[in-house]
C-alpha positions in Angstrom: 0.0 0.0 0.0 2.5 2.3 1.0 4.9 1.5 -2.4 1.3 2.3 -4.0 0.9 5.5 -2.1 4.3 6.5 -3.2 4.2 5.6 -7.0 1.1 7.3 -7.6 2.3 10.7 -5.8 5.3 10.9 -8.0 3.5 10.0 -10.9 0.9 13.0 -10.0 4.0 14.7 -9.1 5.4 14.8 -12.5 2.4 15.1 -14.4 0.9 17.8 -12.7 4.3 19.8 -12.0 3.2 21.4 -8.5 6.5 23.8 -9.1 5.1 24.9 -12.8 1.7 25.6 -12.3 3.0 27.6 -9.4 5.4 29.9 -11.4 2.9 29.8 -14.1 0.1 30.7 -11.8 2.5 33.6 -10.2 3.1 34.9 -14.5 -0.6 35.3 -14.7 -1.3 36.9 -11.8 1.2 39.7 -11.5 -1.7 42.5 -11.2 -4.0 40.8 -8.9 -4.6 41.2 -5.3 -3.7 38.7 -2.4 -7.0 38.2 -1.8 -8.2 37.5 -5.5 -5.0 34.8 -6.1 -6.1 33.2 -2.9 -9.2 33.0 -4.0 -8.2 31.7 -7.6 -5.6 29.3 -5.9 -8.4 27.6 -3.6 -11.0 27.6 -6.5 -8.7 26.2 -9.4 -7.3 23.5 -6.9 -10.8 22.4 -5.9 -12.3 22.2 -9.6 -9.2 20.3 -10.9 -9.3 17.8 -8.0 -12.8 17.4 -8.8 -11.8 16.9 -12.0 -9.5 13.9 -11.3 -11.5 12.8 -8.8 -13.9 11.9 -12.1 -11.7 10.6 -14.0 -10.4 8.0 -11.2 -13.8 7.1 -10.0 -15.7 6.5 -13.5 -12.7 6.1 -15.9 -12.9 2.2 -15.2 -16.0 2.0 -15.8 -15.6 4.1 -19.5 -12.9 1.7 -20.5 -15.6 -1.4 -19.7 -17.9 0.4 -22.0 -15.9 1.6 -24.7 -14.4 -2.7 -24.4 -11.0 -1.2 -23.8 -8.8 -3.9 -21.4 -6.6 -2.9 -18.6 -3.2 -4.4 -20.7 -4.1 -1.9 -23.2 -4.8 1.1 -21.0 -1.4 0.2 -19.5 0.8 0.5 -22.9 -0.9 3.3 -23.8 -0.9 5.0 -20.7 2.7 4.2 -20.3 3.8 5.7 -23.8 2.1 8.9 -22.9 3.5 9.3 -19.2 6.8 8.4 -21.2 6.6 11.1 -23.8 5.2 13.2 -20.7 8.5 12.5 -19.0 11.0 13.4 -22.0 10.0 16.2 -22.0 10.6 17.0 -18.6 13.7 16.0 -18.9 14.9 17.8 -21.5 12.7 20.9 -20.3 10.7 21.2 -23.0 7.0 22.4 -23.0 3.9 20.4 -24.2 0.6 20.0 -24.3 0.0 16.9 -21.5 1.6 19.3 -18.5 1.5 22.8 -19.5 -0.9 25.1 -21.5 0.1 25.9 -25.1 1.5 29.3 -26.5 -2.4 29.7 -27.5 -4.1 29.0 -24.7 -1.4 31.0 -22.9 -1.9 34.1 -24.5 -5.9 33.6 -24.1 -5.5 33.4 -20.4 -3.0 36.1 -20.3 -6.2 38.6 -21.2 -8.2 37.2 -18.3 -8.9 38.4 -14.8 -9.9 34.9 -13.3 -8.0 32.4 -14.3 -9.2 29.8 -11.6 -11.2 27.8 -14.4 -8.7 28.2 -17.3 -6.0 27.6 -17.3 -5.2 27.3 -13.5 -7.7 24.0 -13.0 -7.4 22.7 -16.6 -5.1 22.2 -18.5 -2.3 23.0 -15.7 -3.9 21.2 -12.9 -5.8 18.7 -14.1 -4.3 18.3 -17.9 -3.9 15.7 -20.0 -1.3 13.7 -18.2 -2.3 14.1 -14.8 -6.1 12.4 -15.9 -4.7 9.5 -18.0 -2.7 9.0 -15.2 -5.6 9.1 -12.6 -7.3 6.6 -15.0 -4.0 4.0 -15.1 -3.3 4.4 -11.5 -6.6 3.2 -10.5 -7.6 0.5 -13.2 -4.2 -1.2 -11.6 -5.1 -1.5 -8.8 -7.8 -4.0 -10.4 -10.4 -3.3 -7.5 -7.9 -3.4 -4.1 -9.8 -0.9 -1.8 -6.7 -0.6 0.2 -4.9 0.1 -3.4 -7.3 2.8 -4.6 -7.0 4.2 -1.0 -3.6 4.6 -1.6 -3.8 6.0 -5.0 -6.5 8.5 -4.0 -4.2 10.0 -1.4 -1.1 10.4 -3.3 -3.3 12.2 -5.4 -4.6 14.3 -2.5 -1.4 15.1 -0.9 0.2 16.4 -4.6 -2.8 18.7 -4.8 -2.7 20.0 -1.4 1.3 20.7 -2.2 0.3 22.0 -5.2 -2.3 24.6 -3.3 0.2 25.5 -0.8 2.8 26.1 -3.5 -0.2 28.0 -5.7 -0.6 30.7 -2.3 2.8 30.9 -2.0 3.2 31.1 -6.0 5.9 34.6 -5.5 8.1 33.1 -2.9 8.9 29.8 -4.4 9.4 31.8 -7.9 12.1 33.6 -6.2 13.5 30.5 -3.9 14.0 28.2 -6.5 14.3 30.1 -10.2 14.6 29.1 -13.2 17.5 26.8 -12.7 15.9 25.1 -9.5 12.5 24.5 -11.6 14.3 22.6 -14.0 16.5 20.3 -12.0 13.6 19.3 -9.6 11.3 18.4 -13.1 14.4 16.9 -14.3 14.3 14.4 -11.1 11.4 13.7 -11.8 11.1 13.7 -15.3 13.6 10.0 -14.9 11.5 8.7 -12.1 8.3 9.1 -14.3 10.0 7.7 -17.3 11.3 4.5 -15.4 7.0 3.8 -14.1 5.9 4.8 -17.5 8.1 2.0 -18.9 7.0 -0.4 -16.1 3.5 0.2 -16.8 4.2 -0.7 -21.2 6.5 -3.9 -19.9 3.3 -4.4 -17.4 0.7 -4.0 -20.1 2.3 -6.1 -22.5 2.9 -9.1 -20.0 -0.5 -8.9 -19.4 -1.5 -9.4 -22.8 -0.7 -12.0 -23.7 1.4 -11.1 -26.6 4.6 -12.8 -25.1 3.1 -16.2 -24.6 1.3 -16.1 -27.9 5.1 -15.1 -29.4 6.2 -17.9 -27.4 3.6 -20.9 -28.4 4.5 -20.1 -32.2 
C-alpha cells in the first residue's frame, strides 16, 4: 500500500508539475490582489481535484464500456507518461503538462484564471487524468490500493495549493534553474513507471506467450 501511495504521488507529481503551475500561476497573476490569487488558488485546486477525482472514480468504468482492457490502458498510458517524462527532462513544454503558447496568450487577457488555465489544463491536464485513470484501473479493485492512489493524489494537490498561495516566494527561492533540476528528477522517475506500466501491459496481454507458443 505504501509502495502504491508513493508511486502514484510521483506520478501526480510529475504530471501535474506542482512547481510549474505555481510559477505559471505567479506569471498570470502579476496585477492581482492577495485576496483575488487566494481566491483563484483555492478555486482552481478544488475544480481540478474534482476533476480527477472523475476521471479516477468513472474512468474504469468508460474503459468497460468503450471494451478497452486494462493491458491496453497500460501500454498506452505508459507511452504517454513516457513522452510526458522526456519532455521533462529535456525541459521542453507540451501540451499533456502545461498550456500551449495559445491558450497561454488567451489566459493572459483574463482576470480569473481559476477555471482556465489554473484548473485545466495545468492542474488537471492531459497527463495528470490519463494517469488518474491508469493508476486506478491497476489497482484491479484493491480498496486498500485505490486508497492509496486517491491519497497520493490528495497530498500532490494539497502541495500543489500550498505552493499556488505561495506562488511569488517559491518563484524567487528556486528560479529558473531550480524549476528545471527538480522536473528533471522527476522527469527520470516518471520515465522509469511509464516503462513499467508498457512492460506491465504487455505481459498482461498475452502477446509474449502467444510469441512464445508459435
Amino acid at each position: 500500500m505504501l509502495e502504491t501511495a508513493i508511486v502514484a504521488f510521483t506520478t501526480f507529481f510529475a504530471t501535474v508539475g506542482p512547481i510549474d503551475v505555481a510559477a505559471m500561476f505567479a506569471a498570470l497573476t502579476p496585477t492581482a490582489s492577495q485576496q483575488s490569487r487566494r481566491a483563484m488558488a483555492i478555486r482552481g485546486t478544488l475544480i481540478s481535484g474534482g476533476i480527477l477525482l472523475a476521471f479516477a472514480v468513472v474512468g474504469r468504468v468508460l474503459l468497460q464500456t468503450l471494451g478497452i482492457s486494462l493491458a491496453a490502458l497500460k501500454v498506452a498510458g505508459g507511452i504517454l507518461l513516457l513522452l510526458i517524462a522526456i519532455d521533462l527532462v529535456f525541459a521542453r513544454s507540451s501540451g499533456g503538462t502545461s498550456t500551449t503558447s495559445e491558450e497561454a496568450s488567451e489566459a493572459a487577457t483574463r482576470r480569473d484564471i481559476s477555471v482556465f488555465p489554473l484548473a485545466t489544463p495545468l492542474i488537471a491536464g492531459p497527463g495528470s487524468m490519463g494517469a488518474a485513470v491508469l493508476l486506478m484501473a491497476n489497482t484491479e479493485g484493491d480498496i486498500a490500493a485505490q486508497a492509496a492512489v486517491l491519497a497520493g493524489l490528495l497530498a500532490v494537490l494539497l502541495l500543489t495549493l500550498s505552493l499556488l498561495l505561495l506562488a511569488n516566494q517559491v518563484h524567487r527561492v528556486f528560479g529558473v534553474t531550480g524549476m528545471l533540476v527538480v522536473s528533471r528528477v522527476f522527469g527520470v522517475l516518471l520515465s522509469a513507471l511509464a516503462v513499467q506500466f508498457m512492460f506491465d501491459g504487455i505481459a498482461q496481454s498475452g502477446l509474449l506467450q502467444l510469441t512464445m507458443h508459435q
